[in-house]
PATILUM-346217 format. One record per residue (C-alpha): residue number from 1; x, y, z; chain. Coordinates in nm, 4 decimals, padded with zeros to 6 digits. Example, Ala and Ser with C-alpha at 12.3 -4.5 7.8 and 13.67 -1.06 7.14 Angstrom:
<rec 1 <01.2300 -00.4500 00.7800> "A">
<rec 2 <01.3670 -00.1060 00.7140> "A">
END
This chain:
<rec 1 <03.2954 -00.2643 00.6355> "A">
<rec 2 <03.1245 -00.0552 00.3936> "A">
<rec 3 <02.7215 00.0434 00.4464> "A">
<rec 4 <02.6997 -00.2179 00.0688> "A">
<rec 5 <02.9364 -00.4489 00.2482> "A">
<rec 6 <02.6910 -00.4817 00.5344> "A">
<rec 7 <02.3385 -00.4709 00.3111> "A">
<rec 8 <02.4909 -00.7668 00.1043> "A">
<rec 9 <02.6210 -00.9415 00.4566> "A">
<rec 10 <02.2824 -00.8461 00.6373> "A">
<rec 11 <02.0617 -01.0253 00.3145> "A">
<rec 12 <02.2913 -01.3188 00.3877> "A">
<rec 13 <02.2257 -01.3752 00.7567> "A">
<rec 14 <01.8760 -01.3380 00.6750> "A">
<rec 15 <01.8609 -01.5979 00.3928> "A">
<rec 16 <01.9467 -01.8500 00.6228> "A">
<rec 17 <01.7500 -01.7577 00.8864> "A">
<rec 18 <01.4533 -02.0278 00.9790> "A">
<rec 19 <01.2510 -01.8584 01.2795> "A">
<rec 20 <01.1054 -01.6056 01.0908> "A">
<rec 21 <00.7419 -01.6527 00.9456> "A">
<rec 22 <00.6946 -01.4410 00.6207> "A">
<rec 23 <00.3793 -01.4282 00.3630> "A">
<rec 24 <00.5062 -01.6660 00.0556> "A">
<rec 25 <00.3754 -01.6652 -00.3283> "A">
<rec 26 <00.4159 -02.0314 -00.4241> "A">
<rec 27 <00.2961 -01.9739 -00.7217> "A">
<rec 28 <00.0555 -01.7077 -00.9494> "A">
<rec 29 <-00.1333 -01.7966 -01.2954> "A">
<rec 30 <-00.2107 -01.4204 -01.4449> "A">
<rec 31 <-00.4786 -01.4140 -01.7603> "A">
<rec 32 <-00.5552 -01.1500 -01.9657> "A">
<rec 33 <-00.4340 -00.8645 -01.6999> "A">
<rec 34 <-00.3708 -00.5224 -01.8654> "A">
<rec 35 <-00.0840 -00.6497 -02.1074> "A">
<rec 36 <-00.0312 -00.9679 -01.9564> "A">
<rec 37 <-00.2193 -01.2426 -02.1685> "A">
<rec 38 <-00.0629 -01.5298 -02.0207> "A">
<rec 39 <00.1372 -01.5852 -01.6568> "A">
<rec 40 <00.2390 -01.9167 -01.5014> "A">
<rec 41 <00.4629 -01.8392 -01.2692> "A">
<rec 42 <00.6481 -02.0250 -00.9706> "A">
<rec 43 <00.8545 -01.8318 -00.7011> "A">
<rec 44 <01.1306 -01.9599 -00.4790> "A">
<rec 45 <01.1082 -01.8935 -00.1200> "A">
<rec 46 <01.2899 -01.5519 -00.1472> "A">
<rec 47 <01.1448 -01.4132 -00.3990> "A">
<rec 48 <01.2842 -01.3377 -00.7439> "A">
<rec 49 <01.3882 -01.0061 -00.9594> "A">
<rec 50 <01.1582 -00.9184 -01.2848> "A">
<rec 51 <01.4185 -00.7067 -01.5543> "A">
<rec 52 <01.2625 -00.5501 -01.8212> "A">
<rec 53 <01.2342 -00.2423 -02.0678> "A">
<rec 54 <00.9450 -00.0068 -01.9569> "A">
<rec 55 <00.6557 -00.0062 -02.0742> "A">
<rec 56 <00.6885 -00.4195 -02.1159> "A">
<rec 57 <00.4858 -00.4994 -01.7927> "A">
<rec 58 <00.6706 -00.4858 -01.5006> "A">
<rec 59 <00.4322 -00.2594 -01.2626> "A">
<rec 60 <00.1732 -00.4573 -01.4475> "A">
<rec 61 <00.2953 -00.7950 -01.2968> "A">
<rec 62 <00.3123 -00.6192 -00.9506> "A">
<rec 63 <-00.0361 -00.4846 -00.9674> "A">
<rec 64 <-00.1591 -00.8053 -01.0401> "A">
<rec 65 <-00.0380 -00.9430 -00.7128> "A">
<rec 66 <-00.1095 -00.6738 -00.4951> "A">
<rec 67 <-00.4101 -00.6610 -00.6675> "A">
<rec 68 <-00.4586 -00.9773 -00.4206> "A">
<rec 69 <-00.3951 -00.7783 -00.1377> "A">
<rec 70 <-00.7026 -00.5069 -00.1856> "A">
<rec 71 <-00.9101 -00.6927 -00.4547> "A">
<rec 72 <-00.8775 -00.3725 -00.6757> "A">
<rec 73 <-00.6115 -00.1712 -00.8750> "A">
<rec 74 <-00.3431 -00.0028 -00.6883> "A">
<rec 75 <-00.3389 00.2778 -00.9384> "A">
<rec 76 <-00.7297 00.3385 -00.8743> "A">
<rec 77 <-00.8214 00.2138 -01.2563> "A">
<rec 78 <-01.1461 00.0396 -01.2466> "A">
<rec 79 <-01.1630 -00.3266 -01.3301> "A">
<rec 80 <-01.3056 -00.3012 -01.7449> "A">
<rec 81 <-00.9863 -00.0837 -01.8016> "A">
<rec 82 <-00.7521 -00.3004 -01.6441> "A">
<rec 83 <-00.8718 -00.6195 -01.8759> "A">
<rec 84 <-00.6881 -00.6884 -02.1660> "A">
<rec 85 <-00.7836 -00.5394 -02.5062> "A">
<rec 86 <-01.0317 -00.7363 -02.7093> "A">
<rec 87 <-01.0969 -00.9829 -02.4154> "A">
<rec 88 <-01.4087 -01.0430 -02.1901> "A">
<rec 89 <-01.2536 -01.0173 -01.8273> "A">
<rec 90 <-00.9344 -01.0558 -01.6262> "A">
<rec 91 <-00.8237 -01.3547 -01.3790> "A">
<rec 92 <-00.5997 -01.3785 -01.1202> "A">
<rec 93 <-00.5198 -01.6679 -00.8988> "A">
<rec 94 <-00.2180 -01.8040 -00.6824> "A">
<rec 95 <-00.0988 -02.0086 -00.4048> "A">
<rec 96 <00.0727 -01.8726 -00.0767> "A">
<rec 97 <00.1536 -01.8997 00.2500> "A">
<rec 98 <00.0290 -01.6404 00.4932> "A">
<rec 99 <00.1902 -01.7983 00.6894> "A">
<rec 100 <-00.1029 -02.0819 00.6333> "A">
<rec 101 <-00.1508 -02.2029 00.2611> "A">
<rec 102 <-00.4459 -02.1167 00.0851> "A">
<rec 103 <-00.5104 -02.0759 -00.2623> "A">
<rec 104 <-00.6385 -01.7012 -00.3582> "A">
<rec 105 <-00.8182 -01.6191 -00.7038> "A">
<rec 106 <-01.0249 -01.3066 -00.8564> "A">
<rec 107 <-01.2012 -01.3234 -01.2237> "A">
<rec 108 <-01.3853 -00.9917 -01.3474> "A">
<rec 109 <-01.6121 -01.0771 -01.6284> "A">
<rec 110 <-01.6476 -00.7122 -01.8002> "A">
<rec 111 <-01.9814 -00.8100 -01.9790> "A">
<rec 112 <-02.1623 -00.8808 -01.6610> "A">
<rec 113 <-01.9557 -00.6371 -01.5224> "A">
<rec 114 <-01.9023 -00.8742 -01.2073> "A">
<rec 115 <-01.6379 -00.9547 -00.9652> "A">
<rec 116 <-01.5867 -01.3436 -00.8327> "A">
<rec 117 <-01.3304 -01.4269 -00.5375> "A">
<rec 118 <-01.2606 -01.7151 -00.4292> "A">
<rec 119 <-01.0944 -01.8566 -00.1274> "A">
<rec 120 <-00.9699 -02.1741 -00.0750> "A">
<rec 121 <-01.2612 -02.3046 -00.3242> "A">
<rec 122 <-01.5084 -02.1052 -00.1051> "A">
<rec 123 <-01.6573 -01.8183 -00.2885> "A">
<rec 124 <-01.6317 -01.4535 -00.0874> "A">
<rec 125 <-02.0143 -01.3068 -00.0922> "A">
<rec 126 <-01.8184 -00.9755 00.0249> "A">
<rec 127 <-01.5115 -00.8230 -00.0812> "A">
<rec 128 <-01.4847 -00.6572 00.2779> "A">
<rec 129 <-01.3857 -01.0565 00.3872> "A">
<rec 130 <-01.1466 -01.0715 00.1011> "A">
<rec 131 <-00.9051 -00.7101 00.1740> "A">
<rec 132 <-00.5791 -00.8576 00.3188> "A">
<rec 133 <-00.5649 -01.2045 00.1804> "A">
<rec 134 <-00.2035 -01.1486 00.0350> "A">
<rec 135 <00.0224 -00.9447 00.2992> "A">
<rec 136 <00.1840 -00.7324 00.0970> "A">
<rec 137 <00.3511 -00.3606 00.0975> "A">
<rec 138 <00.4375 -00.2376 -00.2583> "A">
<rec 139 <00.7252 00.0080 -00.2742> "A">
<rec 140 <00.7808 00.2391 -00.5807> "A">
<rec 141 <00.8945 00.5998 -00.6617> "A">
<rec 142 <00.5421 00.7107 -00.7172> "A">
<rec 143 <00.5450 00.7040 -00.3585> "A">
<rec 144 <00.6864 01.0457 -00.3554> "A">
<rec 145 <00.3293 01.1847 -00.3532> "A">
<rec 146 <00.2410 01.0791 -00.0517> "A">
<rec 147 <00.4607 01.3405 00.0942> "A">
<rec 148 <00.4657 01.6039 -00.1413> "A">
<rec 149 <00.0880 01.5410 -00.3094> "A">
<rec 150 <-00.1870 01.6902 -00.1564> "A">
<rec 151 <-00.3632 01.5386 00.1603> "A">
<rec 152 <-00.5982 01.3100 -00.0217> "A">
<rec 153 <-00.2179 01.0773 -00.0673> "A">
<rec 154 <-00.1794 01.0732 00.2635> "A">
<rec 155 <-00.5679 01.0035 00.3835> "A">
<rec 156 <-00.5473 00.7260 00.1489> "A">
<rec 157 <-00.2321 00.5676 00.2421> "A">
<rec 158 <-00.3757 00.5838 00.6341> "A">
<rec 159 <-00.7464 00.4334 00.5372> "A">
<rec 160 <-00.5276 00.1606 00.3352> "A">
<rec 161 <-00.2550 00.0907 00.5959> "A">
<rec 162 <-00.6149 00.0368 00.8688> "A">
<rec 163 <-00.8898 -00.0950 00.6402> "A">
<rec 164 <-00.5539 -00.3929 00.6428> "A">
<rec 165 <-00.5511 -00.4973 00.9595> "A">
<rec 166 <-00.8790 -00.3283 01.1608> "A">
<rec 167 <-01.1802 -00.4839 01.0219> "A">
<rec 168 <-01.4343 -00.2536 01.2292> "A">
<rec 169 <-01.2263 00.0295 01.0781> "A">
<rec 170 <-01.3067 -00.1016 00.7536> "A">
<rec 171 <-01.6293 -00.1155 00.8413> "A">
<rec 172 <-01.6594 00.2354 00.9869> "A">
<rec 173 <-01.4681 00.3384 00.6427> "A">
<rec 174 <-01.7339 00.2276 00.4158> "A">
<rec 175 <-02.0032 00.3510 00.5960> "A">
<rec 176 <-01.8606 00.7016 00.6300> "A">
<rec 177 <-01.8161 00.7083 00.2489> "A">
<rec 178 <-02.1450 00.5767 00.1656> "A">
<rec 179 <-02.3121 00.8378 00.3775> "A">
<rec 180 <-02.0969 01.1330 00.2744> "A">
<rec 181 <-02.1652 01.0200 -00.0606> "A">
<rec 182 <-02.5724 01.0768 00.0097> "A">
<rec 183 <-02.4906 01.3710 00.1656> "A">
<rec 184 <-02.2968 01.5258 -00.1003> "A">
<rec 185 <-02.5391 01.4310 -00.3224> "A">
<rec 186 <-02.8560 01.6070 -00.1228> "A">
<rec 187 <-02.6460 01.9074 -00.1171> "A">
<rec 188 <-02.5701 01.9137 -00.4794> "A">
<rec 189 <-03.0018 01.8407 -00.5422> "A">
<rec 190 <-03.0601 02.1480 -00.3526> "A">
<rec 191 <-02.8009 02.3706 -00.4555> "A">
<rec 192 <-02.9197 02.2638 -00.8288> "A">
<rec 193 <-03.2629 02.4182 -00.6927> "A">
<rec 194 <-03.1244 02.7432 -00.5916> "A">
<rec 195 <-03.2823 02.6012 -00.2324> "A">
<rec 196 <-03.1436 02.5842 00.0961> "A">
<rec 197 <-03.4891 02.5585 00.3064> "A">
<rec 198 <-03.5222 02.1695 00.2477> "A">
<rec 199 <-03.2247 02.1264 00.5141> "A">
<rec 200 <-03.3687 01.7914 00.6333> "A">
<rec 201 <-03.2650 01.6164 00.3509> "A">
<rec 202 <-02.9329 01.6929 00.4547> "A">
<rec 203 <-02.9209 01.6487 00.7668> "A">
<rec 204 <-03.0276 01.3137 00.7830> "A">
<rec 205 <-02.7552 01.1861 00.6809> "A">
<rec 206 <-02.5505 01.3603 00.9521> "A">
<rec 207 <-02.5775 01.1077 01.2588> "A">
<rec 208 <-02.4569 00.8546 01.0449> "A">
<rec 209 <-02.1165 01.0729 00.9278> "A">
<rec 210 <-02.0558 01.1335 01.3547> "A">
<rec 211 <-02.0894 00.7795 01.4462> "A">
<rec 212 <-01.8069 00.6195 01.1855> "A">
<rec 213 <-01.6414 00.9477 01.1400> "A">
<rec 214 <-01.5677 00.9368 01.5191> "A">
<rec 215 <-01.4020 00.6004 01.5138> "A">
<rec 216 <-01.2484 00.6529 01.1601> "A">
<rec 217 <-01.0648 00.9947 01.3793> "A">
<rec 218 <-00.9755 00.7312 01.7130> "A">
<rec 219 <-00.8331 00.5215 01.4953> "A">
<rec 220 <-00.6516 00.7121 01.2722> "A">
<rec 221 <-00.4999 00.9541 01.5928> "A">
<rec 222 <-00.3934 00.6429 01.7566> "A">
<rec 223 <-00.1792 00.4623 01.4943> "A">
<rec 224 <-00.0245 00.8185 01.4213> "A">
<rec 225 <00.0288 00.8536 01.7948> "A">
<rec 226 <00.1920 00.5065 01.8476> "A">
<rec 227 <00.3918 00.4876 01.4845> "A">
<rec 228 <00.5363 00.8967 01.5074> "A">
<rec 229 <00.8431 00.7378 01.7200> "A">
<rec 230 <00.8394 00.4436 01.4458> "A">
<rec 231 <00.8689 00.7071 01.1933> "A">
<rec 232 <01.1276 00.9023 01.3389> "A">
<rec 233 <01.3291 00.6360 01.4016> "A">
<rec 234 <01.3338 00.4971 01.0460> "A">
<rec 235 <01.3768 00.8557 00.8751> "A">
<rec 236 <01.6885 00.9009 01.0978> "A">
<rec 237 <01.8575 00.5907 01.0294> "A">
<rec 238 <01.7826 00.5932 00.6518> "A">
<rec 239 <01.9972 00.9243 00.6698> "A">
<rec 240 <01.7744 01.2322 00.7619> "A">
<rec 241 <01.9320 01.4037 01.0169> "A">
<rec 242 <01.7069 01.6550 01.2369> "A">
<rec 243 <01.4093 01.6103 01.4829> "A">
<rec 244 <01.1313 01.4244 01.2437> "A">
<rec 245 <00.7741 01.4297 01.3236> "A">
<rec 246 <00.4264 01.2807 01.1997> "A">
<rec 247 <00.1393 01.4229 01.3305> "A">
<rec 248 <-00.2673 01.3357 01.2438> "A">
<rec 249 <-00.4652 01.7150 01.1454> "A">
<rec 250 <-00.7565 01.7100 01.2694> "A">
<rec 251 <-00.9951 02.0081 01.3864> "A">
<rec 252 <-01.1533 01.6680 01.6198> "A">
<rec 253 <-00.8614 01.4857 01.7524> "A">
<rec 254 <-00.8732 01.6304 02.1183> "A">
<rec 255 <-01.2035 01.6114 02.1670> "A">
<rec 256 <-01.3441 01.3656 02.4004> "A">
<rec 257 <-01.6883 01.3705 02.3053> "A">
<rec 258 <-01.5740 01.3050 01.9358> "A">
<rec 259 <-01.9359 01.2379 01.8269> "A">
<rec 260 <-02.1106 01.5156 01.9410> "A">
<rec 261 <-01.8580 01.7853 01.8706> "A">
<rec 262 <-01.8234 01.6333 01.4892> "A">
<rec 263 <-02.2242 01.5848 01.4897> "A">
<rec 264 <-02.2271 01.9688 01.5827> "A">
<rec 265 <-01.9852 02.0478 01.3055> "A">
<rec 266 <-02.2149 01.8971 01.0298> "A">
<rec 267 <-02.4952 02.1408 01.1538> "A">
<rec 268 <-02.2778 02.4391 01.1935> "A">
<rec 269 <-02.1656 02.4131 00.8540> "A">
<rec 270 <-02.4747 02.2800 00.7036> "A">
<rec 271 <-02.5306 02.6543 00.5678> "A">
<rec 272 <-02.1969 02.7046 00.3777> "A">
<rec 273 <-02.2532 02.3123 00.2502> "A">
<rec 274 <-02.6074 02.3880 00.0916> "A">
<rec 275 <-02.4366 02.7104 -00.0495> "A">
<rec 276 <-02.1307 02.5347 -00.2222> "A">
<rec 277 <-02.3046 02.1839 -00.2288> "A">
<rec 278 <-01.9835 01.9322 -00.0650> "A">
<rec 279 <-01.9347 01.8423 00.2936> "A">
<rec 280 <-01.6889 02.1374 00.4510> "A">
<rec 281 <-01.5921 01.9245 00.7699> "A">
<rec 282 <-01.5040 01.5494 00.8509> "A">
<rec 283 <-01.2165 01.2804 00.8668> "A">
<rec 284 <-01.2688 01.3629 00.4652> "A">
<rec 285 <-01.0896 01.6472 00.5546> "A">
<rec 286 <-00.8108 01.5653 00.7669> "A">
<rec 287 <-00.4529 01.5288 00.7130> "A">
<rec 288 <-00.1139 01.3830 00.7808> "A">
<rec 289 <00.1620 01.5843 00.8665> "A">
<rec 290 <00.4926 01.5018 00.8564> "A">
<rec 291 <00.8111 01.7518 00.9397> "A">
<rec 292 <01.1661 01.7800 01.0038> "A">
<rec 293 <01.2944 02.0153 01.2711> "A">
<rec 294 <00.9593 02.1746 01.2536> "A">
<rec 295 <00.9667 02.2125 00.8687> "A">
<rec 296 <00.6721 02.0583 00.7090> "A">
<rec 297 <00.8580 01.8215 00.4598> "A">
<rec 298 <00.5514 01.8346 00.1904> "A">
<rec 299 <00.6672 02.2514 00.1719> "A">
<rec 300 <00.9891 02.2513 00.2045> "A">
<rec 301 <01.1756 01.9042 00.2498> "A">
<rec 302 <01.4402 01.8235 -00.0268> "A">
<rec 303 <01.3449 01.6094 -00.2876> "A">
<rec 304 <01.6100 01.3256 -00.1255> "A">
<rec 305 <01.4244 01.3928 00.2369> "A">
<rec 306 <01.0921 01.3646 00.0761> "A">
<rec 307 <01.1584 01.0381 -00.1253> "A">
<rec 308 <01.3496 00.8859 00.2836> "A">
<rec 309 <00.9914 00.9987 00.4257> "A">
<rec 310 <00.8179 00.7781 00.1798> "A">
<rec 311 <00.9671 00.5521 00.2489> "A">
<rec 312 <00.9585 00.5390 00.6051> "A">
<rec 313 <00.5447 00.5247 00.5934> "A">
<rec 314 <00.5903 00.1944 00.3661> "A">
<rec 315 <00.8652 00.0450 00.6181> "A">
<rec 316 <00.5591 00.1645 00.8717> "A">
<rec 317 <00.2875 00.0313 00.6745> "A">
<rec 318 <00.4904 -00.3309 00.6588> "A">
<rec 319 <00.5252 -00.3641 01.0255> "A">
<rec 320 <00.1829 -00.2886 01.1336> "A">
<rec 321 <00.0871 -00.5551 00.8033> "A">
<rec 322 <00.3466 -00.7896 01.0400> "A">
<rec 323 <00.1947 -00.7211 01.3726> "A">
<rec 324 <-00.1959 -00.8090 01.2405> "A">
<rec 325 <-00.0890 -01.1082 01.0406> "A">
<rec 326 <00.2283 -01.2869 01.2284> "A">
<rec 327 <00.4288 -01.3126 00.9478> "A">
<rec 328 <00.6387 -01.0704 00.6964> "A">
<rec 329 <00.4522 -00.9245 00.4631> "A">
<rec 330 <00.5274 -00.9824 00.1096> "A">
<rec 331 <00.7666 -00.7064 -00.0453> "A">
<rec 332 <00.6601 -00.5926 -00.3655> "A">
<rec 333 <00.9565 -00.3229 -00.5108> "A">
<rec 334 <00.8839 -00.1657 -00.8204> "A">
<rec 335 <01.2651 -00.0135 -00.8873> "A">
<rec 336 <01.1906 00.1782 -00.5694> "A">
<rec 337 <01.5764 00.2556 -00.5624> "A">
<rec 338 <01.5655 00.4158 -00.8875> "A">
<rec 339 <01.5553 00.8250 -00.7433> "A">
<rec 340 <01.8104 00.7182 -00.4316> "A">
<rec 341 <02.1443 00.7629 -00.3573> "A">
<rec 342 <02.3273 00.4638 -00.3071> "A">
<rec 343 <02.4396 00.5613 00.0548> "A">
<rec 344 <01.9783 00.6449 00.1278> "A">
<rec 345 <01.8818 00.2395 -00.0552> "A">
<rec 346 <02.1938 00.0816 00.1302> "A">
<rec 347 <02.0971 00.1579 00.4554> "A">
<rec 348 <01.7341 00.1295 00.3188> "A">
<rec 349 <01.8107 -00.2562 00.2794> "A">
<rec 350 <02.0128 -00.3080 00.5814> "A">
<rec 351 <01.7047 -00.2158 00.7731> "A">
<rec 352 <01.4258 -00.4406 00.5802> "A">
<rec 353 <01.7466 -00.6666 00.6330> "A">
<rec 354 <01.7260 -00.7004 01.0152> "A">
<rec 355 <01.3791 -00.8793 01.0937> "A">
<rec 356 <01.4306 -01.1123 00.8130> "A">
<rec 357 <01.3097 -00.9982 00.4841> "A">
<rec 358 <01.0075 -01.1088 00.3484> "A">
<rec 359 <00.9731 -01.2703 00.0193> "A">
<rec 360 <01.0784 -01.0196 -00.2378> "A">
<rec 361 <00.9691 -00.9317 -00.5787> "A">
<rec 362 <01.1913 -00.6775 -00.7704> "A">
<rec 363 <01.0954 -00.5408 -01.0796> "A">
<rec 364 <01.3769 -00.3200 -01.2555> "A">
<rec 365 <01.4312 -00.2293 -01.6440> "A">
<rec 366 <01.8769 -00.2984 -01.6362> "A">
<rec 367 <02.0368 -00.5805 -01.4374> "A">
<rec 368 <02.2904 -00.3064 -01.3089> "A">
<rec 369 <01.9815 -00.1215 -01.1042> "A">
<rec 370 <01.9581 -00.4762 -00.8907> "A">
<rec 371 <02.1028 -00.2879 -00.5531> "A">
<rec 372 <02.3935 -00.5599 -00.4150> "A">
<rec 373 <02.1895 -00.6785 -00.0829> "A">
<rec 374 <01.9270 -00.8546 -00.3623> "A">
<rec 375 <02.1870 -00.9543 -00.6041> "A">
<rec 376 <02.1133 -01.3340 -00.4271> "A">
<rec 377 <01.6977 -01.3357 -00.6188> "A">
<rec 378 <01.6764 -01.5240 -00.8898> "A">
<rec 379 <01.6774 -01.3296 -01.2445> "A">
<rec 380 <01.3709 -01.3284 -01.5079> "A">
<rec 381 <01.3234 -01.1666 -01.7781> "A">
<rec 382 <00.9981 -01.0333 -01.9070> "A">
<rec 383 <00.9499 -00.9264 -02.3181> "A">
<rec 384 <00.6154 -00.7826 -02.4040> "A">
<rec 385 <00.3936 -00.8927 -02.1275> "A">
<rec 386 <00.6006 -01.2402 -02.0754> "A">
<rec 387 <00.7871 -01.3738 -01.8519> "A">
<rec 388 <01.0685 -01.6313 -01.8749> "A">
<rec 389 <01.3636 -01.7719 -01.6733> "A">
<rec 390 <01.6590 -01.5968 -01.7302> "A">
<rec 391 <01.9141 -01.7149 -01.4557> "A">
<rec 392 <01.8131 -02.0843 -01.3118> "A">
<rec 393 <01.8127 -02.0743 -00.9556> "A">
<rec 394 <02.1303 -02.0658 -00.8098> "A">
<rec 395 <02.3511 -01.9005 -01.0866> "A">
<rec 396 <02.5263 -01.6359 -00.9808> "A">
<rec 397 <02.4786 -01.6645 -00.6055> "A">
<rec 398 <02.7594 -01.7636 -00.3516> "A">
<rec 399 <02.7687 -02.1053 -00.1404> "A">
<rec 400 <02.8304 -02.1334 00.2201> "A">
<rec 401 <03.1662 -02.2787 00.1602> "A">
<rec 402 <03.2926 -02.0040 -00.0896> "A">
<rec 403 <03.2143 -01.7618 00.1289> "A">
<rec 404 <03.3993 -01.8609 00.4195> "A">
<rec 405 <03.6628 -01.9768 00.2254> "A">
<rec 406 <03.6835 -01.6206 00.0595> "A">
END
């Protein structure tokens, strides 16, 4: 049996399989959404493939469901730019399983310049209570950065993967940024000033940045710790041969009075800061390293090795998303296949495969880029922001009985 042989025989087992809970989009009505005036849009259970030209909304539709996942755009656009041209606001809203139904929905009114989410018919005061209400993990080949980019890629993908499924981590997040925010800006006052005697103004702001910095570190250092044989694991078997390692930087992550060494590292550097007028030292700061045989693969990994790394963090990211929620997390693919050889996305598959995928959404621009193991989704097609049926479910998938009697 071939490594396609066994993705396509692997997504068959799992389509039958009943005993495994997975996150399920019912159904998602999409208004006014960056190019997409008008969605209305049922799924079947596992999932469907999107083909399109470029450029005619594909990662569009994708964003729009994630966007139920963190309540904000994946790409980092703010909410005005991602409403349709010549309209007043956006809406999203949807039904799911996760594993429990509830109905999900977002509207941004860009006059008001105001944010409404509802859950359930219950309106969310606090966005905070709103992060995770989709379980989802979005794959794509903009990925690559967050191996080869520059730490900031990798410090987000590690606040994302915890502000998911650690609420005091989310917590701890906000408050870090809010007070390195004040800080920042203190420094910048009195560096406009040409004054560095006013250091109070700084400095209150410090006991603040060692109190959620220091769990923000914990945190961070233990899902590292207890996902680096995760990650090896997954980067061997996709086809990266070598001793693979991930590793959290951090000048703090030994220390066991976290809080008072970091609290002593804001006034150590409080000189330099007031100088240059940004925060020198922090979680901020840190970074996520990830070699092979002791090669760090951001420097000097292939671009094939860099690409199977990537993807390993997102296979990560999806089973922590499981362990928190119970269920599968939707899989969101945005022609993630598209820079892989076919032997690096067969055995990709054959691993998502194993558990029992979750619901699947593929978005790719030819038929011919569907990989075989997802050849079983039903096809639509989507034409300037639309999208329409264009296999009925069922067409061009294989029965129980032709199958065993082929």
């Amino acid at each position: 049996m071939t490594i396609i042989t066994a993705a396509a025989a692997a997504a068959s087992q799992a389509s039958d399989a009943d005993n495994v809970r997975r996150v399920r989009l019912d159904s998602i009505a999409i208004r006014d959404f960056r190019n997409l005036e008008r969605v209305d849009l049922e799924l079947p259970p596992e999932g469907a493939v999107i083909v399109g030209d470029n450029g005619h909304g594909k990662s569009n539709f994708l964003e729009a469901v994630y966007y139920l996942q963190i309540m904000r755009s994946i790409r980092d656009a703010r909410d005005q730019d991602l409403t349709r041209f010549d309209t007043t606001g956006f809406h999203i809203s949807a039904h799911a399983h996760t594993p429990e139904g509830r109905d999900i929905s977002v509207g941004f009114d860009r006059t008001a310049k105001r944010k409404k989410v509802m859950i359930d018919g219950a309106e969310i005061r606090r966005l905070i209570d709103a992060l995770g209400s989709l379980p989802s993990v979005m794959f794509s080949p903009r990925d690559l950065e967050l191996v080869s980019g520059a730490p900031t890629e990798r410090r987000r993908y590690l606040d994302l993967v915890l502000a998911l499924t650690d609420k005091r981590y989310l917590r701890a997040l906000q408050s870090y940024r809010a007070n390195l925010a004040r800080r920042n800006a203190a420094l910048r006052n009195a560096a406009r000033r040409g004054s560095t005697g006013n250091e109070q103004q700084v400095a209150v702001w410090e006991p603040a940045l060692a109190e959620h910095g220091s769990i923000l570190i914990e945190a961070r250092a233990k899902w590292v710790r207890d996902s680096s044989a995760g990650f090896s694991d997954r980067l061997q078997r996709i086809g990266e041969k070598g001793n693979s390692q991930m590793r959290y930087v951090s000048p703090f992550v030994d220390s066991e009075a976290r809080h008072d060494v970091l609290l002593a590292a804001f006034e150590e550097k409080r000189a330099l800061d007031l100088r240059r007028g940004i925060t020198h030292v922090g979680p901020h700061r840190d970074d996520l390293e990830l070699t092979l045989d002791g090669r760090d693969l951001r420097l000097f990994g292939s671009a094939g090795q860099q690409r199977s790394a990537a993807i390993a963090l997102r296979l990560l990211e999806a089973a922590t998303l499981r362990d928190q929620s119970g269920a599968e997390p939707l899989l969101l693919l945005d022609d993630p296949f598209a820079e892989l050889d076919i032997r690096r996305a067969a055995r990709i598959l054959v691993m998502l495969e194993e558990r029992g995928i979750g619901q699947t959404i593929l978005v790719v621009p030819r038929e011919a880029d569907i990989p075989p193991g997802l050849m079983r989704l039903d096809r639509l097609r989507i034409d300037a922001g639309s999208i329409s049926v264009w296999q009925p479910r069922g067409i061009g998938k294989t029965s129980a009985k032709e199958r065993e009697e082929s």
